[in-house]
LUMVOTI-584502 format. One line per 2 residues: number of its first residue (from 1); for each residue x, y, z of N, C-alpha, C. Coordinates in steps of 0.02 Angstrom, whole numbers, plus 50000, padded with zeros to 5 digits. Atoms other than C-alpha are relative to their C-alpha. Example, Ala and Ser with C-alpha at 12.3 -4.5 7.8 and 13.67 -1.06 7.14 Angstrom:
BEGIN
1	50045,49941,50000,50615,49775,50390,50045,50060,50000  49958,49941,49997,50684,49947,50357,49961,50055,50037;
end
This chain:
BEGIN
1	49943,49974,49962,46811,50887,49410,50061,49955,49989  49946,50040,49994,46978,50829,49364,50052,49974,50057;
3	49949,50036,49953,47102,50725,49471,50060,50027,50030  49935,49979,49953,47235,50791,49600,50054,49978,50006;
5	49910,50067,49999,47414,50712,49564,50037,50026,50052  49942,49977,49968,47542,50720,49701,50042,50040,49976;
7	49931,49994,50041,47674,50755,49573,50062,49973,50037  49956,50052,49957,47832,50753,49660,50026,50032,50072;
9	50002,49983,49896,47792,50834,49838,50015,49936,50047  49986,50038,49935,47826,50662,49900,50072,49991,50011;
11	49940,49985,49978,48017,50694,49878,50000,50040,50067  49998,49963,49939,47984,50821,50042,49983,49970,50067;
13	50025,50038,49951,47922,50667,50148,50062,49977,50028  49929,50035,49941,48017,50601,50312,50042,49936,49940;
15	49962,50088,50008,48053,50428,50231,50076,50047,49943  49955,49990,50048,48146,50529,50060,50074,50040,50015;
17	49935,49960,49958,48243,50655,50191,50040,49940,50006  49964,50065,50000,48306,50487,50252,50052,49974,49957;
19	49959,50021,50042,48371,50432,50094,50035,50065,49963  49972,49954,50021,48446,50589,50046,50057,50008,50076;
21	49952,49989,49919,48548,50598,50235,50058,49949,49974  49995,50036,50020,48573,50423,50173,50054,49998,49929;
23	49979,49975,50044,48647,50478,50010,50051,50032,50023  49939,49939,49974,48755,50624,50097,50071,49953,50024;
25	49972,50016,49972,48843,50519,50202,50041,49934,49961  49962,50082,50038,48881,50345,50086,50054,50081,49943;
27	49981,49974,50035,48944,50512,49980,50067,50051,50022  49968,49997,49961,49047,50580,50112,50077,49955,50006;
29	49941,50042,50003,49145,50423,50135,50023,49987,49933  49959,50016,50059,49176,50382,49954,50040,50060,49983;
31	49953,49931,50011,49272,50566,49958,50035,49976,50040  49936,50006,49953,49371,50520,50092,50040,49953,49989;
33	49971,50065,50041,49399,50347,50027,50049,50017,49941  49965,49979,50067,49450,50425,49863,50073,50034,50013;
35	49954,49953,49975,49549,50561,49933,50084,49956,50022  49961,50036,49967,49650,50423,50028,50008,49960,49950;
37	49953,50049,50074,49686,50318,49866,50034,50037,49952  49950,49923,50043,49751,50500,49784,50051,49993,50035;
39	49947,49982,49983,49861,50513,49919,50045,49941,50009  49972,50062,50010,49908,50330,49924,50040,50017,49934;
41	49990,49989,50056,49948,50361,49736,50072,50049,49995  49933,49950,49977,50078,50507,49787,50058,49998,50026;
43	49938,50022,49979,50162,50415,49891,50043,49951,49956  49966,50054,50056,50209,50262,49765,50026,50038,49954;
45	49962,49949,50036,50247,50395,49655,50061,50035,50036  49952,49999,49981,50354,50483,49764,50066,49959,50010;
47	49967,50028,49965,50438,50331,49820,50013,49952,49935  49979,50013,50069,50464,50274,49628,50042,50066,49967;
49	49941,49943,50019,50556,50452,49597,50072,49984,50035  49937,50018,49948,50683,50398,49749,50037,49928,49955;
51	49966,50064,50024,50712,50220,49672,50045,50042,49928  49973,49972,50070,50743,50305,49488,50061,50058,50032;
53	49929,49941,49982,50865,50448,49559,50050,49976,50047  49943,50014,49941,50954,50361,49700,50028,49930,49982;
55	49994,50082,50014,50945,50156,49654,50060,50010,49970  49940,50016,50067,51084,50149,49507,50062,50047,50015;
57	49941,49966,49984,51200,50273,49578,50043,49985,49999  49916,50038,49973,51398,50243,49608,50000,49988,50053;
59	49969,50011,49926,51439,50170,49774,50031,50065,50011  49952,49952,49994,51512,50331,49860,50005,49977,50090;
61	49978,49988,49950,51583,50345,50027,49963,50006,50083  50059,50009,49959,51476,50305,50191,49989,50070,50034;
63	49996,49929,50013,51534,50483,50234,49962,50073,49954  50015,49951,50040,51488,50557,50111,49910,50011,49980;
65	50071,50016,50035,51307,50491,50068,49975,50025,50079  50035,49971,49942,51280,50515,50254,50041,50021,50045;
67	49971,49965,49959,51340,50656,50337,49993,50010,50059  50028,50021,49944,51246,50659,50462,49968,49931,50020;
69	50033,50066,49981,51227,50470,50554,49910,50032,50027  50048,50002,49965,51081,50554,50651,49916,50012,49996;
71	50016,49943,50018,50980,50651,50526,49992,49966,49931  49973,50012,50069,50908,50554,50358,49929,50043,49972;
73	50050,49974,50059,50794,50639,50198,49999,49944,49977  50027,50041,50038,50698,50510,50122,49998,49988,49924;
75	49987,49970,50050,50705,50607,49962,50061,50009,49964  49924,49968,50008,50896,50647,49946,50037,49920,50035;
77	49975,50058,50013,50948,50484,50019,49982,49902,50031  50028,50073,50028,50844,50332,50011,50021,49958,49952;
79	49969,50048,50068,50917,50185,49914,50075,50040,49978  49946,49984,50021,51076,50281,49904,50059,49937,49994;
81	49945,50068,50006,51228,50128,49865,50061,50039,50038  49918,49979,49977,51395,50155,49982,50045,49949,50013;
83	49940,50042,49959,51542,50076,50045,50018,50025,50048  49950,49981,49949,51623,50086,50185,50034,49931,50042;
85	49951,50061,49950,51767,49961,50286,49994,49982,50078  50012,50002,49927,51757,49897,50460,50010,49934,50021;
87	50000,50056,49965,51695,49761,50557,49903,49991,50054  50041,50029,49953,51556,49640,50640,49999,50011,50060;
89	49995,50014,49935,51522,49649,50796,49928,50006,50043  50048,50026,49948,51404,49608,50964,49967,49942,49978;
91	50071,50075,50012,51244,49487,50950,49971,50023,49926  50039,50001,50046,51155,49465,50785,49918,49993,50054;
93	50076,49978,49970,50964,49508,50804,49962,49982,49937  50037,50022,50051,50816,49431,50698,49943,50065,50009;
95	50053,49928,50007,50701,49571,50634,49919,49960,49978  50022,50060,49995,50534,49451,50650,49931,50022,49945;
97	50064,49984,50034,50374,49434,50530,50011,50027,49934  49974,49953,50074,50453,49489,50360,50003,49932,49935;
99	50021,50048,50062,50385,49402,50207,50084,49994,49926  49962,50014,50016,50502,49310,50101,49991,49930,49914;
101	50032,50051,50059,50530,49167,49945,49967,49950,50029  50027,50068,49968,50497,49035,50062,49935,50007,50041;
103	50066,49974,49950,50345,49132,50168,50032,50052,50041  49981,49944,49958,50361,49213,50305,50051,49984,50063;
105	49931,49984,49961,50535,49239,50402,50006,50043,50045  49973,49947,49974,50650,49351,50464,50056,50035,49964;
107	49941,49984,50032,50785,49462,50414,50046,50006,50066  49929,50005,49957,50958,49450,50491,50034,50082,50005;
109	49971,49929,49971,51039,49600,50558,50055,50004,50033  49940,50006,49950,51202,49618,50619,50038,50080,49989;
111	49960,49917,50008,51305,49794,50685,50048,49968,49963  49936,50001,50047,51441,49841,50577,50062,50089,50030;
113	49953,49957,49966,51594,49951,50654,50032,50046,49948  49923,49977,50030,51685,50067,50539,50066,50020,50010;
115	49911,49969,49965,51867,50112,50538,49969,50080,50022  50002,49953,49985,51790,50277,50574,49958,50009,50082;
117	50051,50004,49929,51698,50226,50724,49914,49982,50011  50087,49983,50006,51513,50246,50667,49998,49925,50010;
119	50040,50074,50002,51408,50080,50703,49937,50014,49966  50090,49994,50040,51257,50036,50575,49969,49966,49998;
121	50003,50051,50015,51168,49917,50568,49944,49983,49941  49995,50030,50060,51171,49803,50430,49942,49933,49971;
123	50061,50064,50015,50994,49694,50351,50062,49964,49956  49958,50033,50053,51103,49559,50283,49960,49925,49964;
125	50066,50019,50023,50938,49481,50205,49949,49963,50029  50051,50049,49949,50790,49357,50254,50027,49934,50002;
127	49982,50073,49995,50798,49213,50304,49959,49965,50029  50063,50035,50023,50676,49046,50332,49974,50025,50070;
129	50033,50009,49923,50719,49050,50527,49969,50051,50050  50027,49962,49965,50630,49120,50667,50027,49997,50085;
131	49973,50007,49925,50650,49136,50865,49939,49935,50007  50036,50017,49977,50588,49010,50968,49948,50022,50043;
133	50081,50007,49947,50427,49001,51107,50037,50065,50050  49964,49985,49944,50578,49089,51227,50028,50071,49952;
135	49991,49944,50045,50611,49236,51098,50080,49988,49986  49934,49999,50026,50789,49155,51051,49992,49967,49932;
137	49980,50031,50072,50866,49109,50890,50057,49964,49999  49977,50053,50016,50965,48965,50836,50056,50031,49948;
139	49961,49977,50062,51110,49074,50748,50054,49954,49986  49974,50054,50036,51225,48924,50718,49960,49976,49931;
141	50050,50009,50070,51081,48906,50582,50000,50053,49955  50011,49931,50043,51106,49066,50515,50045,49998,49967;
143	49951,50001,50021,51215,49128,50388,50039,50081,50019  49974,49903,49973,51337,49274,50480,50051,49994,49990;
145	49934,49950,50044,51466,49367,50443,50062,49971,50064  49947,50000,49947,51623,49347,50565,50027,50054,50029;
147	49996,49954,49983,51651,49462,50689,50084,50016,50027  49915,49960,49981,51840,49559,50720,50022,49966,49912;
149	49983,50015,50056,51848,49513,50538,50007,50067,49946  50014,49969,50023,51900,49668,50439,49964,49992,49915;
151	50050,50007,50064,51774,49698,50277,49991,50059,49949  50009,49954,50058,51744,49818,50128,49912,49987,50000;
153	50055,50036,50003,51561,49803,50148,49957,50065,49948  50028,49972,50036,51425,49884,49990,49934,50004,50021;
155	50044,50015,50000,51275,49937,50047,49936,50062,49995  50042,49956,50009,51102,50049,50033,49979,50026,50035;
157	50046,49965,49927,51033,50167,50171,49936,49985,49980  50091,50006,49986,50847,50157,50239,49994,50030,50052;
159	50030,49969,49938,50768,50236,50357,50003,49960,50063  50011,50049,49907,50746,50167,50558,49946,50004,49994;
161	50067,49982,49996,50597,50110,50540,49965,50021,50077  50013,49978,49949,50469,50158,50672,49969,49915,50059;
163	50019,50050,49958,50415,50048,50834,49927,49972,49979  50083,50027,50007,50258,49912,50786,49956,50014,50073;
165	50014,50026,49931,50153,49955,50925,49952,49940,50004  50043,50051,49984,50096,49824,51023,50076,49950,49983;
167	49934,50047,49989,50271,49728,50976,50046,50006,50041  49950,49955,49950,50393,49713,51092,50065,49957,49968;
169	49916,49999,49989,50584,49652,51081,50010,49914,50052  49980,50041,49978,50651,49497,51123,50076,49981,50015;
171	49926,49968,49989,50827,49455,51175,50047,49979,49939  49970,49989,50056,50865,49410,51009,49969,50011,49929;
173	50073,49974,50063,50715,49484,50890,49977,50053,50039  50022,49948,50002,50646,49634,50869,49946,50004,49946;
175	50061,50005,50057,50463,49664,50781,50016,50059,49916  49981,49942,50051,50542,49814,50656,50092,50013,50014;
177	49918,49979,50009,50711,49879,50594,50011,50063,50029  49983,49927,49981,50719,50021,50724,50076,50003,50064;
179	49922,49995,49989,50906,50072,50780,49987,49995,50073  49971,49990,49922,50860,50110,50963,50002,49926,50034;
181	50002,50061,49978,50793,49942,50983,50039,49943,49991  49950,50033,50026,50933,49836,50884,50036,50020,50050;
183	49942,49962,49934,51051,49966,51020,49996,49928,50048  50006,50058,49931,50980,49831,51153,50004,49948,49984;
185	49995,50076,49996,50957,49676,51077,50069,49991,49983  49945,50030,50021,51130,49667,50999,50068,50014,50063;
187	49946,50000,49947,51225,49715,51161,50048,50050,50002  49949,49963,50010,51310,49854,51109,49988,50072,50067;
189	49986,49956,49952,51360,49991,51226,49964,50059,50008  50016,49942,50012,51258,50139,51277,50033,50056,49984;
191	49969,49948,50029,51382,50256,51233,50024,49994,49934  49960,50040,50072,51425,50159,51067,49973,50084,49940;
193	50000,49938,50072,51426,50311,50906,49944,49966,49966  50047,50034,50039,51263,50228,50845,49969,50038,49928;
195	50034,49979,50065,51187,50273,50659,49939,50003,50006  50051,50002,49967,51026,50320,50749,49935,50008,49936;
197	50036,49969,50057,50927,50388,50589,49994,49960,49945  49999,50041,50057,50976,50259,50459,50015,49929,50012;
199	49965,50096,49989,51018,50044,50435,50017,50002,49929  49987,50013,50026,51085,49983,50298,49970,49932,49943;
201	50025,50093,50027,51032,49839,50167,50056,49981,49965  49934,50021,50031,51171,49741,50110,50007,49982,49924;
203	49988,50040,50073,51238,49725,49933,50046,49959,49985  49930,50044,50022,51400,49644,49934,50028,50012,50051;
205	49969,50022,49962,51531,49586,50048,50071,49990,49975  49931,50051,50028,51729,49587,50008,50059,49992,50063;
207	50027,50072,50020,51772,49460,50071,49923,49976,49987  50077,50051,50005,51614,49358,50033,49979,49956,50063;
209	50022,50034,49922,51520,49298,50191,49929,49972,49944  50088,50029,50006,51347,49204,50154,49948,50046,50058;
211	50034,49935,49955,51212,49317,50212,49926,49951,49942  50094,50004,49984,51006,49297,50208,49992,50003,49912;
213	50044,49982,50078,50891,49319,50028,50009,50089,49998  49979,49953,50006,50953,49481,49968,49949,50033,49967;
215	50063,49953,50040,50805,49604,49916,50008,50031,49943  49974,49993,50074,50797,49629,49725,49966,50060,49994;
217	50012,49935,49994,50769,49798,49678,49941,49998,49975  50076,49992,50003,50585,49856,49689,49981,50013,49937;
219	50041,49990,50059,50465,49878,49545,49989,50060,50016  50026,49966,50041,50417,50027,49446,49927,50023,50020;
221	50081,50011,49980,50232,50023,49507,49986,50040,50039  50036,49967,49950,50124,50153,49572,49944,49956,50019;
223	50061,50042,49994,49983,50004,49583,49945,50037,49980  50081,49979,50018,49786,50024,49567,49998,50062,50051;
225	50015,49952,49958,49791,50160,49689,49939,50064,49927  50067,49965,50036,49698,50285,49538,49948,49965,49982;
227	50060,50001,50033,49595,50184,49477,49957,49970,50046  50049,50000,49925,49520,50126,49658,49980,50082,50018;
229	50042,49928,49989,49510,50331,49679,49916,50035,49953  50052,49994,50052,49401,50334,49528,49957,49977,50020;
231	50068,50049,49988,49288,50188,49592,49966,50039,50032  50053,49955,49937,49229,50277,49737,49974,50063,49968;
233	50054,49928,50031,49195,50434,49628,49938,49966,49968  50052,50059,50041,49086,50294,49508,49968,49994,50069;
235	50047,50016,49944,49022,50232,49670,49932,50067,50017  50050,49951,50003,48943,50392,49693,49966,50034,49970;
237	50054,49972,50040,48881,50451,49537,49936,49924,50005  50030,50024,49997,48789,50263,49539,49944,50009,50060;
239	50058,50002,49943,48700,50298,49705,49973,50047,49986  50044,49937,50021,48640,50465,49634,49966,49959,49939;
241	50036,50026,50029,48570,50370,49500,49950,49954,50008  50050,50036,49966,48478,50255,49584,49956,50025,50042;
243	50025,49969,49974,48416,50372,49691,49938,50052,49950  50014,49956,50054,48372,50473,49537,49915,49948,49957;
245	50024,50049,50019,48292,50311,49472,49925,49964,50052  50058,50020,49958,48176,50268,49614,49958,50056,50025;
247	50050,49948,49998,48107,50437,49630,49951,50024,49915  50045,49993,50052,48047,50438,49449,49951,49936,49986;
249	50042,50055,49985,47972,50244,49487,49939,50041,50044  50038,50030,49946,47896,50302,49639,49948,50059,49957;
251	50039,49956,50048,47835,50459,49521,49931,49997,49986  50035,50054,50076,47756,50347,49383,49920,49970,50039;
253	50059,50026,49984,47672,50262,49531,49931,50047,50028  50066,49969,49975,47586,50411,49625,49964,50035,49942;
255	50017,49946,50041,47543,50504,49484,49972,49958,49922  50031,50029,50059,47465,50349,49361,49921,50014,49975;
257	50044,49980,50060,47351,50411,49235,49987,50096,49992  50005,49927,50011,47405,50579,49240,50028,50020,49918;
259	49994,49989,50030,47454,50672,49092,50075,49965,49986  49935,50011,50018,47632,50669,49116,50034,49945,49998;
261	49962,50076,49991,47676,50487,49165,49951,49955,49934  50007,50059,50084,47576,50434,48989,50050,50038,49978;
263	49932,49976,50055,47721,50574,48898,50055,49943,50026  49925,50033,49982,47860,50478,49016,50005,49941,49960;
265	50006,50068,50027,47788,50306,48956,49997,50005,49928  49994,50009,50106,47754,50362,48763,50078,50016,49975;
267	49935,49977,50041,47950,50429,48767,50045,49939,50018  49949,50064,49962,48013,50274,48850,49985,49945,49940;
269	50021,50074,50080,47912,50155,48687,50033,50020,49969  49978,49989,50057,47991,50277,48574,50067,49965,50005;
271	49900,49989,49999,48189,50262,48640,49985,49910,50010  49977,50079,50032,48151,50056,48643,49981,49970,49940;
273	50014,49996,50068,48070,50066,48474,50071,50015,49967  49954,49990,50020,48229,50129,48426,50056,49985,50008;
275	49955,50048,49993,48345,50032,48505,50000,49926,49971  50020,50059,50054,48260,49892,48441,50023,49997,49908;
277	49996,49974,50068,48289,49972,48262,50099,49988,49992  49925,50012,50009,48475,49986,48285,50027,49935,50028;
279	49965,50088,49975,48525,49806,48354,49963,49952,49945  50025,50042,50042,48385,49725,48242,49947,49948,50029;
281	49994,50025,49983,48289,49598,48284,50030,49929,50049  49952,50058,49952,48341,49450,48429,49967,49950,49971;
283	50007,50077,50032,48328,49256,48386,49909,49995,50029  50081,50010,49951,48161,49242,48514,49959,50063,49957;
285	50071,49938,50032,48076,49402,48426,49995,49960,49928  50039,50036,50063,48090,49311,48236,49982,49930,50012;
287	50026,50059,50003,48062,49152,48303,49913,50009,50019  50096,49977,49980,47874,49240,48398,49987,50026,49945;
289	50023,49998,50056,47875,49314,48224,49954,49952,49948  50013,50049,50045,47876,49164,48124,49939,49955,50033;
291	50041,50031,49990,47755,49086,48241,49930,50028,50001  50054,49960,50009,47635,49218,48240,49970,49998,49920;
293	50011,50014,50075,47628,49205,48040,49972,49930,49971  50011,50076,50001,47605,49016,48049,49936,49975,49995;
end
């Protein structure tokens, strides 16, 4: 009476469900993972189309680039270059936690008035210092602009950014570059014509004031974002392989001296018989050669 092999009914056992749930789920997240380094990828891209179409532009008219203070497209005018004339004015405000040549700083911020009325306010770069224990700053240390001083001032829209939560506002720092919150720390008037939607980064100054580390125009770079999307796809063909791999072990084992696990094992001598053939012998195989002959 011949012998009864499992075969491979023991894939249908609790423990293999397990590792197949097991499987689903590590396969699950590396999609979502992935997914989220595609769309990572979209955005650097996007936000490398804005630099290339808006960066190098002509200075035009603060008017003109923004028609609406209240109201910006990210797309249409991000990194746009303007001018416009005016004036300094209220409290300067440190924008706090913003990496720099020297580490980590702040950037300086000060409103800017135009002859037309609008107020914007103006990153007029980083700089080393910070607030003290009491959330003030030491702006005799700073380098600022002079205020009732009229100016020709050159500079790039940005967005307001949004509130860090969990940061709050100090009476002369603020954790982000967002307009409502600059509104308070710099003292300016609740009814003031504020540029609620956009700030400015400064390029030039005529006259010439000394102002903060001036931000050099961004890189080109969508980063590793694809080829981290890729990993996680790799990630998951490897766990199907291993998976793949320990069900033909565990095979081999229930099913030894059956027919089929001597074919697996006579096709497994052939394909290293033949790898052996194409590489050649290794140093250790003619050296057990030569000693075997000896």
């Amino acid at each position: 009476m011949s012998k009864e092999y499992p075969g491979w009914r023991f894939l249908y056992s609790p423990r293999w469900m397990g590792y197949y749930a097991m499987l689903a789920v590590f396969a699950v997240a590396c999609v979502l993972l992935s997914n989220w380094q595609f769309d990572r990828r979209e955005q650097a891209k996007a936000e490398i189309a804005r630099i290339v179409n808006n960066y190098d532009q002509a200075p035009q008219p603060l008017t003109t680039v923004l028609p609406d203070p209240n109201s910006f497209d990210a797309d249409s005018q991000k990194w746009l270059p303007f001018e416009a004339t005016g004036e300094y004015l209220g409290t300067p405000a440190l924008v706090r936690n913003r990496p720099g040549s020297g580490g980590t700083g702040s950037h300086l911020v000060q409103a800017f008035k135009t002859t037309s009325g609008l107020i914007i306010f103006v990153d007029r770069g980083w700089v080393a210092e910070a607030v003290d224990e009491k959330g003030r700053a030491d702006f005799a240390a700073l380098p600022l602009a002079p205020t009732g001083t009229q100016v020709t001032l050159t500079g790039r829209l940005r967005g307001s950014e949004a509130v860090i939560s969990g940061s709050r506002s100090t009476v002369h720092s603020t954790g982000s570059i967002n307009t409502a919150e600059l509104t308070t720390v710099t003292g300016l008037a609740p009814d003031a014509e504020v540029a609620t939607a956009v700030y400015a980064m400064l390029t030039a100054e005529n006259p010439y004031f000394d102002s903060g580390e001036i931000s050099p125009k961004p890189l080109l770079d969508e980063g590793p974002h694809l080829s981290y999307a890729l990993q996680w796809i790799v990630f998951i063909a490897i766990a199907g392989t291993g998976i793949g791999y320990a069900a033909r072990q565990e095979f081999k084992h229930f099913n030894r001296g059956s027919k089929k696990v001597a074919h697996m094992e006579q096709q497994a001598r052939i394909r290293e018989a033949k790898r052996r053939a194409r590489r050649g012998a290794s140093d250790a195989e003619e050296e057990d050669a030569l000693l075997d002959a000896a």
